[in-house]
C-alpha positions in Angstrom: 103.9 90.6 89.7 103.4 94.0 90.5 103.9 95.4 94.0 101.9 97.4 96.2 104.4 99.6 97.3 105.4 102.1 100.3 107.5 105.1 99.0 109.4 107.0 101.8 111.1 110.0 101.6 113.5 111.6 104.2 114.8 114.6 105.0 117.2 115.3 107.9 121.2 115.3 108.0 123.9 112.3 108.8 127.6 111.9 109.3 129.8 112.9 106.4 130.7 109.7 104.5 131.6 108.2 101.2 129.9 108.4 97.5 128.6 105.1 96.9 127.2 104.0 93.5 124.1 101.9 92.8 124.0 100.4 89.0 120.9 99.0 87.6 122.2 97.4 84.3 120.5 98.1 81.3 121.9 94.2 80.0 120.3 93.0 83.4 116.9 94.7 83.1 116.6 94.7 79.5 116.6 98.7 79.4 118.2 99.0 76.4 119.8 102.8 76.2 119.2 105.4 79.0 119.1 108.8 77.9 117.0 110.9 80.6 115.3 110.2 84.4 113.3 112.5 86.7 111.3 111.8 89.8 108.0 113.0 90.1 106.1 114.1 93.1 105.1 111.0 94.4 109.0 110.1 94.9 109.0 107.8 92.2 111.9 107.4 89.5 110.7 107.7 85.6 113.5 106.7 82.9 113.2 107.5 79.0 114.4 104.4 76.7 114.1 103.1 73.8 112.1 100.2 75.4 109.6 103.0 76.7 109.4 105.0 79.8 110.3 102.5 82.8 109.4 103.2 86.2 110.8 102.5 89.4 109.4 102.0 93.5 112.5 100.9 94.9 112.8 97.8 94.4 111.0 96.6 91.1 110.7 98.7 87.4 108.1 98.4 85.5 107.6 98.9 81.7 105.3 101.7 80.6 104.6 100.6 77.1 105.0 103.6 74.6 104.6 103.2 70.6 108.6 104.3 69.7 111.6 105.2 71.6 111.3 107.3 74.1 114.3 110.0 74.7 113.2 112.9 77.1 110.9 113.5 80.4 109.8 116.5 81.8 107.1 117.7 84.3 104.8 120.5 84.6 104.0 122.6 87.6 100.8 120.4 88.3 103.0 117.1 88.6 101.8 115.5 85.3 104.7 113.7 83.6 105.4 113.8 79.9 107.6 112.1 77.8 108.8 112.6 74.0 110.7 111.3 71.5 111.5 111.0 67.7 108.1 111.7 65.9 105.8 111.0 69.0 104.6 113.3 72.0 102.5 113.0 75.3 102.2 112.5 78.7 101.5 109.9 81.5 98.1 109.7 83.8 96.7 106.7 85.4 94.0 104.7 84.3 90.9 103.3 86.2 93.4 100.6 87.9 95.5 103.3 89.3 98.4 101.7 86.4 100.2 104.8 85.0 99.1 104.3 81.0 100.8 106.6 78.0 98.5 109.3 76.4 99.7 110.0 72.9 99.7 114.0 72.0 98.9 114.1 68.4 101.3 116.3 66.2 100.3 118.3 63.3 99.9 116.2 59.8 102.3 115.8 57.5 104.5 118.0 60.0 108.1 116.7 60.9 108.9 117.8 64.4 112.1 115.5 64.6 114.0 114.4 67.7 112.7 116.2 70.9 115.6 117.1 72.7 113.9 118.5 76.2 111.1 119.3 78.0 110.2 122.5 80.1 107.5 123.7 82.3 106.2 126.8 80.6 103.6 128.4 83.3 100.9 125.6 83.7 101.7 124.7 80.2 104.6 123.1 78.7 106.9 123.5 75.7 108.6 120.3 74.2 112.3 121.4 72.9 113.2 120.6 69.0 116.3 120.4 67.4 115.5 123.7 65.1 112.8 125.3 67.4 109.9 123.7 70.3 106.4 122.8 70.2 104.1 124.5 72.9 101.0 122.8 74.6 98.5 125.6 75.2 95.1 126.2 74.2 96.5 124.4 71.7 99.7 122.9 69.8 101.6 125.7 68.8 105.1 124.8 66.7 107.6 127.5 66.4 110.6 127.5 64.5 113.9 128.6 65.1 116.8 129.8 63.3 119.4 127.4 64.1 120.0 124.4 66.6 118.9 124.4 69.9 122.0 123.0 72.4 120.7 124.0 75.5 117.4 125.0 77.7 116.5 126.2 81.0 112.9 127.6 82.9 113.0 130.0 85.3 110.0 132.6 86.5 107.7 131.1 84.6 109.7 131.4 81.5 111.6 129.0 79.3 115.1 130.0 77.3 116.8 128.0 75.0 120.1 128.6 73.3 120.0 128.7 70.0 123.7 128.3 67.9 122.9 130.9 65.8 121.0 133.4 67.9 122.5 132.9 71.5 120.0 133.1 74.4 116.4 133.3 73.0 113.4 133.4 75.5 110.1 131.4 74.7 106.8 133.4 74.1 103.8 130.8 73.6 104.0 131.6 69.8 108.0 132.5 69.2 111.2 133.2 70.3 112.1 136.5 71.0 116.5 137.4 71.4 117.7 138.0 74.8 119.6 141.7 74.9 123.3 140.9 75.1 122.7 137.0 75.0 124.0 136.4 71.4 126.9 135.4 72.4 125.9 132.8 74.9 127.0 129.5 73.7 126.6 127.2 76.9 125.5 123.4 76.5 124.1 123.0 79.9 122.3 124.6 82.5 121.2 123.9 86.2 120.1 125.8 88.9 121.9 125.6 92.5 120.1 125.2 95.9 121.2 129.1 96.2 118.5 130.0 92.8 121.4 130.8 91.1 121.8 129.9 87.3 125.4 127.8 85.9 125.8 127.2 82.7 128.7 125.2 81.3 130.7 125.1 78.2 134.0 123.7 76.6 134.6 127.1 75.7 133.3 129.2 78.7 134.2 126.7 81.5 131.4 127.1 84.6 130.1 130.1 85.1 126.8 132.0 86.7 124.9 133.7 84.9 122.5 136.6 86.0 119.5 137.5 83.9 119.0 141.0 84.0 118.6 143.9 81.6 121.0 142.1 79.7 122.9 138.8 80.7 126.0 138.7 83.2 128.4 136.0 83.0 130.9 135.0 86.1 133.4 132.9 85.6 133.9 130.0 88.2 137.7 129.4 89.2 139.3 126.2 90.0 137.4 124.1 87.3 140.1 122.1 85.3 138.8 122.2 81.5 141.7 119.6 80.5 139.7 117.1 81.8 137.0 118.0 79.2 139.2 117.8 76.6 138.2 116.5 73.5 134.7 115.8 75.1 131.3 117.5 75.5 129.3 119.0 78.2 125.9 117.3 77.8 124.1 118.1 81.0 124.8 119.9 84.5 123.2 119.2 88.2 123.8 120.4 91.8 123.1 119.3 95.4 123.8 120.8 98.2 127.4 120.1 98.4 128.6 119.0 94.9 128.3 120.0 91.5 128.6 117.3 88.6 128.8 117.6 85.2 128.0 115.1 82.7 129.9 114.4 79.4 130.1 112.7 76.3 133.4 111.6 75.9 135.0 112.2 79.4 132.3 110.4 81.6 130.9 112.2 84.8 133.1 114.9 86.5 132.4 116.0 90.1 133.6 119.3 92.0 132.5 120.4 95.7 130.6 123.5 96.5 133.0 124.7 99.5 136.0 124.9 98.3 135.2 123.6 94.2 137.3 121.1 94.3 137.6 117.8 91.8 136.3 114.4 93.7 137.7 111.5 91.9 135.6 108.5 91.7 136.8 105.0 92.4 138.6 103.2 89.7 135.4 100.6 89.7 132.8 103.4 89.8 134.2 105.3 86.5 134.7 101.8 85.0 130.9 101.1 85.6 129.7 104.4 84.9 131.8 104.8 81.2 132.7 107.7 79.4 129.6 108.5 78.0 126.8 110.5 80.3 123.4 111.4 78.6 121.5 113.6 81.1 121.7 114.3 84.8 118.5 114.2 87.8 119.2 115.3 91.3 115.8 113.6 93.2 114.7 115.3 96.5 116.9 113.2 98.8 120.0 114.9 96.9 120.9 111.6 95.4 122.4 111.6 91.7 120.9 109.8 89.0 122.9 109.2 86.1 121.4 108.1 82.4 123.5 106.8 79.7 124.3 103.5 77.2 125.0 101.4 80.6 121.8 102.0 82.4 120.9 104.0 85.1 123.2 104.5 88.2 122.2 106.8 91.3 125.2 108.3 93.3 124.4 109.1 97.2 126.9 110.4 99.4 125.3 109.0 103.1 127.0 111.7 104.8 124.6 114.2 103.4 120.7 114.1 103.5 118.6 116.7 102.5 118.6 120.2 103.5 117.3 122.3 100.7 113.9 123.7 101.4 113.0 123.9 97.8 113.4 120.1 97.5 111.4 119.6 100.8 108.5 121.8 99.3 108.6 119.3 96.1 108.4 116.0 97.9 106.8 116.5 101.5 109.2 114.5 104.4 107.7 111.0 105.0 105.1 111.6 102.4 103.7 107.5 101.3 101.5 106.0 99.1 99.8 103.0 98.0 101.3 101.0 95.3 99.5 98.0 93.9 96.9 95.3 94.9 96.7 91.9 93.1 94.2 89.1 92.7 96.3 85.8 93.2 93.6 83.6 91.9 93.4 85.4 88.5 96.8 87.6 88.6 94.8 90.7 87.4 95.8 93.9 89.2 93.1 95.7 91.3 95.2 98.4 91.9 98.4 99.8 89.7 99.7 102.2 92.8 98.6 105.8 91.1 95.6 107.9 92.8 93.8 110.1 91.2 90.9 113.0 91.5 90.3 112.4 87.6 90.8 110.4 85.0 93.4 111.0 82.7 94.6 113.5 85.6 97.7 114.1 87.8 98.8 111.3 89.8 98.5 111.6 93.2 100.6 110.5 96.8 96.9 109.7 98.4 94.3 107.9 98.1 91.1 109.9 96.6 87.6 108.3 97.2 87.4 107.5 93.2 90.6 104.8 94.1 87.8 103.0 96.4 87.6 99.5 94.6 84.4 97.5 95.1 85.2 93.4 94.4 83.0 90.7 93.5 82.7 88.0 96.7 85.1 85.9 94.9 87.7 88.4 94.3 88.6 87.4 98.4 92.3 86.3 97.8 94.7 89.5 97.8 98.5 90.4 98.0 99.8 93.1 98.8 103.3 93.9 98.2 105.3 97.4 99.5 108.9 98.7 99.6 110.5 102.3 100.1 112.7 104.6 97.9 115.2 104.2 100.3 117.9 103.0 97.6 121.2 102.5 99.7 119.3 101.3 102.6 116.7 99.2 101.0 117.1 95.6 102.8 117.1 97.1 105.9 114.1 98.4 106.3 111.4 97.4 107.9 107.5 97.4 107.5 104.6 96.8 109.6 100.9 96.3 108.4 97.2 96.3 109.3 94.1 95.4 107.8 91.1 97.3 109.0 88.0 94.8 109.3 90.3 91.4 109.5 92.8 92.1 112.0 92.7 92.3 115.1 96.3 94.8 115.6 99.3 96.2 113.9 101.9 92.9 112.4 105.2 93.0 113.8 107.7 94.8 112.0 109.4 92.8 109.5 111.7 93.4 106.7 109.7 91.0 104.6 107.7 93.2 101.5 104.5 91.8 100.7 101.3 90.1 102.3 98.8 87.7 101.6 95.1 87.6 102.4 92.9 84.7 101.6 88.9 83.9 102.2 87.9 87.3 102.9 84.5 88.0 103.8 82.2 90.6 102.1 82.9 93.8 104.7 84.7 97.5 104.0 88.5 96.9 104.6 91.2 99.2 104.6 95.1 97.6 104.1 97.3 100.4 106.1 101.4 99.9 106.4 104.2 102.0 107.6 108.2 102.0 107.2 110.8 102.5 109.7 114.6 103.0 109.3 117.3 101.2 111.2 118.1 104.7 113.0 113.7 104.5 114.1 112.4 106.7 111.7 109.1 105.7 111.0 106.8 107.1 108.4 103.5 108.2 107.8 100.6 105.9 107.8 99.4 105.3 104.0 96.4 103.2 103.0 94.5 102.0 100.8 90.3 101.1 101.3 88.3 98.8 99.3 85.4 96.5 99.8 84.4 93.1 99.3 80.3 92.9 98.4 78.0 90.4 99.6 76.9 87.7 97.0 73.1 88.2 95.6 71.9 85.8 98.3 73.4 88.3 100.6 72.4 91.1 99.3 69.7 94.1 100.8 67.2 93.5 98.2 67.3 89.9 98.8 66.6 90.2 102.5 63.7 92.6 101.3 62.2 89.5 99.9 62.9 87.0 102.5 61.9 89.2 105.6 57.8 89.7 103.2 57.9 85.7 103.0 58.9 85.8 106.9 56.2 88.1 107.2 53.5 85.6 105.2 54.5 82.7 107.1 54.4 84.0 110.6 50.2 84.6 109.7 49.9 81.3 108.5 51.3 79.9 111.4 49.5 82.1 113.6 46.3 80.9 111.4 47.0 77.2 112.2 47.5 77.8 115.7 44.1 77.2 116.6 43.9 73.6 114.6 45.3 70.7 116.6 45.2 68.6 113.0 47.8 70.9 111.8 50.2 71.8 114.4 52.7 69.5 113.0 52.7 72.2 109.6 53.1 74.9 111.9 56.1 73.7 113.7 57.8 73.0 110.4 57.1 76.8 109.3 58.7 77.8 112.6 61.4 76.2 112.2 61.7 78.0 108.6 61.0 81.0 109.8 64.1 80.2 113.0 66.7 79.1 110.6 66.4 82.2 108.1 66.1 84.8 111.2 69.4 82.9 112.8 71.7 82.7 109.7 70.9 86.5 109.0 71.8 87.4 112.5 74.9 84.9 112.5 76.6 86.8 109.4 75.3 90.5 110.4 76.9 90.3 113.8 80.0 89.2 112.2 80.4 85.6 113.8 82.7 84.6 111.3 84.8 87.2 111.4 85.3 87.2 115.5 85.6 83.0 115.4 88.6 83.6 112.9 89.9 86.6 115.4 89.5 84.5 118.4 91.3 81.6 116.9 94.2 83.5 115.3 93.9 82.5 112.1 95.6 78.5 113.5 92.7 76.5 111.8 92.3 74.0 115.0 91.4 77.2 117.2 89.3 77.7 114.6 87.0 74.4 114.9 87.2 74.5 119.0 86.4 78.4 118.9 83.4 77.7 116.4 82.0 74.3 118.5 82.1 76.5 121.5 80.1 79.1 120.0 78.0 76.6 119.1 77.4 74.9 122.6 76.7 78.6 124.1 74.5 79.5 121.0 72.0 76.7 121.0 70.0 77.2 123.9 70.0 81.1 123.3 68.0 79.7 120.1 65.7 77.7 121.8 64.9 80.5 123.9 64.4 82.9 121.5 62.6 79.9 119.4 60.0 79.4 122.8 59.6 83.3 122.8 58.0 83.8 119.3 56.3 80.5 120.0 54.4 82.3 123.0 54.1 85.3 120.9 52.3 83.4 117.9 50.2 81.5 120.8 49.1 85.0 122.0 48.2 86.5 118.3 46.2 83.4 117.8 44.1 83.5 120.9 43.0 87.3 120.4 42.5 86.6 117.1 39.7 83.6 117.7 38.5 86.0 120.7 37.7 88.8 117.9 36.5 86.2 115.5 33.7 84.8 117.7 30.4 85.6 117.6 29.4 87.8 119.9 26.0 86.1 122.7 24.2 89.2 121.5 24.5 88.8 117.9 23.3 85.0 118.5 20.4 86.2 119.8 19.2 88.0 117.0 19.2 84.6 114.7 17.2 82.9 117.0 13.9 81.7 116.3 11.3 81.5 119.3 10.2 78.0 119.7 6.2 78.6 119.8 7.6 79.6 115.7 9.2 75.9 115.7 6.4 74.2 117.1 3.9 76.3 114.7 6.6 75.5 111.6 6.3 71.4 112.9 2.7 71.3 113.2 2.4 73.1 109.9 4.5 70.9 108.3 2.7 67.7 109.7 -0.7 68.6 108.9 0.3 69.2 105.1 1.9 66.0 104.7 -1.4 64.4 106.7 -3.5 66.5 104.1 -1.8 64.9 101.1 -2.9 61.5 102.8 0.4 60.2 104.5 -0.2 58.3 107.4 1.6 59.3 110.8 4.6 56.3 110.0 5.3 58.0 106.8 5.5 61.7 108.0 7.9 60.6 110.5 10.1 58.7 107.8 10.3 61.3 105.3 11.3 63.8 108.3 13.9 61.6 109.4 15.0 61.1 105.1 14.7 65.0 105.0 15.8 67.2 108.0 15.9 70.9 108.4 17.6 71.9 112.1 16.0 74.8 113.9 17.8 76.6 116.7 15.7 77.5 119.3 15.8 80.5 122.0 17.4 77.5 124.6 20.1 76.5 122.5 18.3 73.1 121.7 18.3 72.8 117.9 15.0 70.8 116.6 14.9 68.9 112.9 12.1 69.1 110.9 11.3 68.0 107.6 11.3 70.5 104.4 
């Protein structure tokens, strides 16, 4: 499982001590061969092998797949990482998940770039070194060739050289390589530059030396280096800290001299055993700790009496700079968040979170781990963390040494998971988080309550309507009660009741039920209240509303017929049926089979037949 993690970077000085060696077995981790490691900006470790690039927070790696072997890293000045090897090319960027994904670089066709041997910031560009010449990303792939075999390279001022076996020191244009005055009898194999900004280069034949680029190249041998203990070996790479210089061979295993006084610093008899003889490249990260790549993994060398000073190292990885590092679904093991920000796709990965790394999850993505550590290699089981989730809990954990937490049943709200490290000495970093939110199921959603409050809206008339009809009071009780339960479960999860019963109780599940009955019990009659309320409101709404729907005494007086009309209309009526030869008994029985009411000025309505 991957791990959110906490990278922590510090930058002050200790007591002088001893060198002590941390191994991370290539037979252990199934690395397969080491040949090159850098740390990027973030603080994290990249390795080139053959299984890939691998990548480590700490405490875990991780496998960055990569089509082929991978056998160099490098890094621009923006921070992007790229990798190379035999016949392939490109760089790392995060994807959408924040997992660090390999971008393939496409080479020219048909075009046989063979083994790249380095990689070097060139400006805002970069230049991938060949064997017999490099390949420079500009505008667009450039290859230039060159006349013999590259052995060494180096990038200073914006500018990359390269030693060429044939030519000496060459500089690199962004479409050739032009000869370096005096430089053709340069033959170093590796390069480094100190804390100082000068340039060393090493060499079987030179020995150590400085060498200042001017007009033309000035060489300075070092004394006190002891070439017999390169003997019969060769100088593949060369790295300094503040206090030591080491050189890496192939053939007489790692060699390591003080800056004071240059003076050789044997190893332990256990450390050169685990180490070996053979030392493929060297990385010097921003704590001043040694990482060494060859056939037996990857070892970092850290001398706890030094920390670091060098200001140049502080500029490229800021003091107690953190970061985020991964977020996973425990019900479906997928990974919400790989641990790389980013502005951009396919961009620079970045320390801090960016407002693109703001994951929205389904309701039922509401079981989460988090896991953290620090870069803090020597010390790593000693430190502790401390943790807070924004929107669940109510304070900061208790600092623990323990590296991960769970979350289950979260509810639909905007969270954000914060955690910090501290030393055993009481350092204690930054604050780094990481925000996300958990949305509301369709039932729950805005829209939804759109449609329930209009059918609110139609009830409440209809119940006013049949407030007035004693037959159907019953019907508008049971509307009430509707219209009650919807207006009460809305308020319940807006006010965030669940959320406070869980807070209250602590999270014990017993608390839980008393805390939630007790709400209850002082709940209830605040619903009956409100409940009696909007029934006196609908009372009122109903009486106004028969008030303006009856007739007005004036407008009743307009219908009414005088009755000197009715008597006239009844005598009318009598005679014609006394005409047509009825007899008294029958005019009264066919007005009583055949009424027709009259409403008279007195209010007294009258029948008469039609």
């Amino acid at each position: 499982m991957r791990s959110l993690l906490l990278i922590i970077l510090f930058s002050c000085e200790v007591a002088r001590g001893d060198l002590r060696l941390r191994h991370f077995s290539s037979a252990q981790h199934n690395f397969g061969i080491i040949s090159d490691s850098l740390e990027d900006h973030r603080g994290l470790i990249f390795a080139a092998s053959d299984q890939g690039v691998l990548e480590f927070d700490g405490i875990d790696w991780r496998t960055i797949p990569v089509p082929s072997a991978i056998t160099t890293l490098g890094m621009n000045r923006e921070g992007k990482v790229y990798t190379a090897g035999r016949h392939i090319m490109g760089y790392l960027s995060p994807n959408r998940d924040g997992d660090m994904e390999f971008q393939e670089i496409k080479l020219p066709q048909n075009k046989d770039l063979g083994d790249i041997v380095a990689i070097e910031p060139l400006g805002d560009d970069v230049a991938f070194i060949r064997e017999r010449g490099l390949v420079v990303i500009h505008d667009q792939l450039t290859v230039i060739e060159s006349v013999g075999l590259i052995k060494a390279t180096f990038h200073d001022d914006n500018a990359v050289y390269v030693i060429d076996n044939k030519s000496g020191l060459m500089k690199v244009g962004t479409d050739r390589l032009s000869e370096v005055p005096g430089g053709a009898e340069l033959g170093a194999t590796a390069f480094a530059k100190t804390s100082s900004g000068k340039w060393v280069g090493a060499s079987l034949s030179l020995g150590v030396f400085d060498l200042v680029l001017k007009s033309e190249p000035q060489i300075r041998s070092w004394k006190g280096i002891d070439r017999t203990r390169f003997k019969g070996s060769h100088i593949s790479d060369l790295a300094f800290n503040n206090h030591y210089m080491f050189i890496a061979t192939l053939g007489a295993g790692l060699q390591i001299y003080t800056l004071d006084k240059i003076e050789w610093v044997p190893l332990t008899d256990e450390q050169m055993e685990s180490v070996g003889t053979i030392i493929q490249s060297l990385h010097i990260d921003s704590k001043g700790q040694l990482w060494i790549s060859g056939p037996r993994g990857l070892f970092v060398l850290a001398d706890r009496e030094f920390l670091v000073t060098d200001e140049a190292a502080k500029d490229q990885v800021a003091s107690f700079t953190s970061y985020l590092r991964s977020c996973i679904d425990t019900k479906t093991q997928e990974t919400i968040f790989g641990g790389a920000f980013f502005k951009e796709l396919g961009g620079v990965q970045l320390a801090k979170a960016t407002e693109l790394n703001r994951p929205v999850l389904e309701h039922t993505t509401n079981a989460l781990r988090f896991n953290y550590s620090s870069s803090e290699i020597v010390l790593a089981d000693e430190i502790e963390y401390q943790t807070y989730l924004e929107g669940f809990d109510p304070e900061w954990s208790q600092w623990s040494k323990r590296t991960y937490r769970e979350f289950t049943n979260l509810m639909w709200n905007d969270y954000s998971f914060k955690v910090r490290a501290r030393t055993p000495d009481g350092v204690v970093s930054e604050i780094v988080y990481f925000d996300f939110e958990i949305s509301p199921p369709w039932y729950e959603q805005n829209w939804f309550y759109l449609i329930q409050l209009l059918i609110l809206a139609i009830l409440f008339g209809i119940v006013v309507y049949l407030k007035g009809w004693t037959k159907r009071k019953k019907a508008s009780k049971k509307i009430n009660d509707v219209i009650m339960g919807t207006v009460w479960g809305y308020s319940f999860a807006t006010i965030g009741m669940q959320g406070m019963v869980w807070a209250l109780s602590g999270g014990a599940a017993f608390l839980a039920i008393v805390t939630k009955i007790l709400t209850g019990i002082f709940l209830k009659p605040l619903q009956k209240k409100v409940e009696a309320k909007m029934i006196g409101f609908q009372d009122d709404l109903a009486q106004d509303l028969s008030q303006r729907l009856k007739p007005k005494e004036k407008d009743l007086k307009k219908n009414r017929v005088p009755p000197s009309i009715c008597r006239m209309r009844a005598k009318t009526s009598q005679q014609r049926l006394k005409d047509q030869g009825k007899t008294t008994s029958q005019v009264h029985y066919m007005r009583a089979k055949n009424p027709r009411s009259v409403r008279t000025e007195s209010g007294v309505t009258y029948k008469e037949s039609a």
